[in-house]
C-alpha positions in Angstrom: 0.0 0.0 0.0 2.6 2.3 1.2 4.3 1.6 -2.3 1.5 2.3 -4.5 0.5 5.8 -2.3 4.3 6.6 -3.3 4.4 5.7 -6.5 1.2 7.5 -7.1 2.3 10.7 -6.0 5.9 10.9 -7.7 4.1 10.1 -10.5 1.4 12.7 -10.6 4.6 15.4 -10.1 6.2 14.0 -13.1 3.1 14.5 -15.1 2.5 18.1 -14.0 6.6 18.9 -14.9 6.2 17.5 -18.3 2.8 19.0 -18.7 4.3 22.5 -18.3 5.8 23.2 -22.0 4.4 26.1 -24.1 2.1 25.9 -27.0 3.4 25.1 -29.9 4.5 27.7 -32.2 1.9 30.1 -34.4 3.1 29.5 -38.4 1.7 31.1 -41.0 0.5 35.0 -42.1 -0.3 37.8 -39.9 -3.9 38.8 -39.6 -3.2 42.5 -41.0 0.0 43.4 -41.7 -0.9 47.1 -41.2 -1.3 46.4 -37.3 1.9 44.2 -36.6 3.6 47.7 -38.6 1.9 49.9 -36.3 2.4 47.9 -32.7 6.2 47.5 -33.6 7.0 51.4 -34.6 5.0 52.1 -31.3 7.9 50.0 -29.6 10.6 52.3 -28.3 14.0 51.7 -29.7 16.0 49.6 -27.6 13.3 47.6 -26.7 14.4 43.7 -26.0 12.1 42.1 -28.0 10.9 38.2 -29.1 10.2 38.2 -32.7 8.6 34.8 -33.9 8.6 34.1 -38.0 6.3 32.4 -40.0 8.6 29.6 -40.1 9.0 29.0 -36.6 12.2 30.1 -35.5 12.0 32.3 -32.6 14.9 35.5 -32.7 15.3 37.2 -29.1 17.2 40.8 -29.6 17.0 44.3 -29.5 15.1 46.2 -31.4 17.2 48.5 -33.1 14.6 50.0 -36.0 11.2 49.3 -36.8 8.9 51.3 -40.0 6.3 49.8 -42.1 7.9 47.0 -44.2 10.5 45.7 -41.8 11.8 45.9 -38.9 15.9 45.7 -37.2 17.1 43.5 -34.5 20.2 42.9 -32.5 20.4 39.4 -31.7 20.9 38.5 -28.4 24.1 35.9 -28.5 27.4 35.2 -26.5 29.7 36.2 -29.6 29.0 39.5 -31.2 26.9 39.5 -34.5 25.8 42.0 -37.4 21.6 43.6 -36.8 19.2 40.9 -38.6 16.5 42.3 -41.2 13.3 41.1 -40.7 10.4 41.7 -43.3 7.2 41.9 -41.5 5.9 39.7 -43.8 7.6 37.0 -42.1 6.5 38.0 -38.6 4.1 36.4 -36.7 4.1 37.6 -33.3 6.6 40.7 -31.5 6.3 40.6 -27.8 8.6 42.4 -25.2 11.0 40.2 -23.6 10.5 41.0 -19.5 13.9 37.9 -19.2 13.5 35.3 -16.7 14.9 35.6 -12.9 16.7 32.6 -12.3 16.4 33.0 -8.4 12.6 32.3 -9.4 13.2 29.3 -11.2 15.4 28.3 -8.6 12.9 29.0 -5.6 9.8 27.4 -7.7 12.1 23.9 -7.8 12.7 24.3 -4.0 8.9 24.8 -3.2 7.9 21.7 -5.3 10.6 19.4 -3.9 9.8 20.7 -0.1 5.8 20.3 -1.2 7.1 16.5 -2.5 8.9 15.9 1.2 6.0 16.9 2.9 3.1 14.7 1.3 6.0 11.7 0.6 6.1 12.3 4.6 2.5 12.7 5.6 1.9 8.9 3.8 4.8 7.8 5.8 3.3 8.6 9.2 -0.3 7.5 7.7 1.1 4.6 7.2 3.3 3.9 9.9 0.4 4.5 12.6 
C-alpha cells in the first residue's frame, strides 16, 4: 500500500513537470500586416524584443529599428553578431521580452521538492500508525 501511495504521487509530479511546456509555435501569415507595422513602430528603440517568424524560428534581440515594411534586431548571443532584417511579412508575433529571474526558477524547484517531502512524509506517518 505504502508503495502504490508513493508511487502514485511521484508520479502525478512528473506528469505536472512535463505538462508544463508552451504551446506550440503560431506559423503562418499575420492577420493584418498594417497592425503588426503599427504595434512594432510604437515600440521604443531599444526595446528587447521576441520576434517569432512564419517559419518558426524564434529570434530574441533588440530592437534596433522598426517602419512599415520591416523591422531591425540585435540578436541576443554570446559572440558579437551584425543587426538581422526582418520583413514583416515573415513576422508572426513581436512581444517584449520581461527575461526570466533565475532565483525564481530556482525557488519554484525548491517549493515543489519541499511540497514532494512533505506529502511523501504525511503517507509515511499514515502509514506507519
Amino acid at each position: 500500500m505504502m508503495r502504490q501511495a508513493i508511487a502514485l504521487v511521484m508520479g502525478a509530479n512528473l506528469v505536472a513537470c512535463a505538462s508544463a511546456g508552451g504551446p506550440p509555435p503560431q506559423t503562418g501569415p499575420i492577420g493584418d500586416p498594417a497592425i503588426m507595422a503599427g504595434y512594432i513602430q510604437r515600440l521604443p528603440i531599444g526595446s528587447r524584443v521576441k520576434v517569432e517568424r512564419s517559419t518558426g524560428s524564434v529570434l530574441k534581440g533588440t530592437l534596433m529599428h522598426a517602419d512599415a515594411s520591416a523591422l531591425v534586431l540585435q540578436k541576443t548571443t554570446e559572440t558579437p553578431e551584425p543587426p538581422v532584417t526582418i520583413p514583416l511579412a515573415d513576422v508572426t508575433r513581436v512581444t517584449v521580452d520581461t527575461g526570466s529571474s533565475t532565483a525564481l526558477k530556482i525557488w519554484a524547484g525548491v517549493g515543489i521538492a519541499l511540497t514532494t517531502l512533505y506529502v511523501l512524509s504525511a503517507i509515511f506517518i499514515a502509514a506507519s500508525q
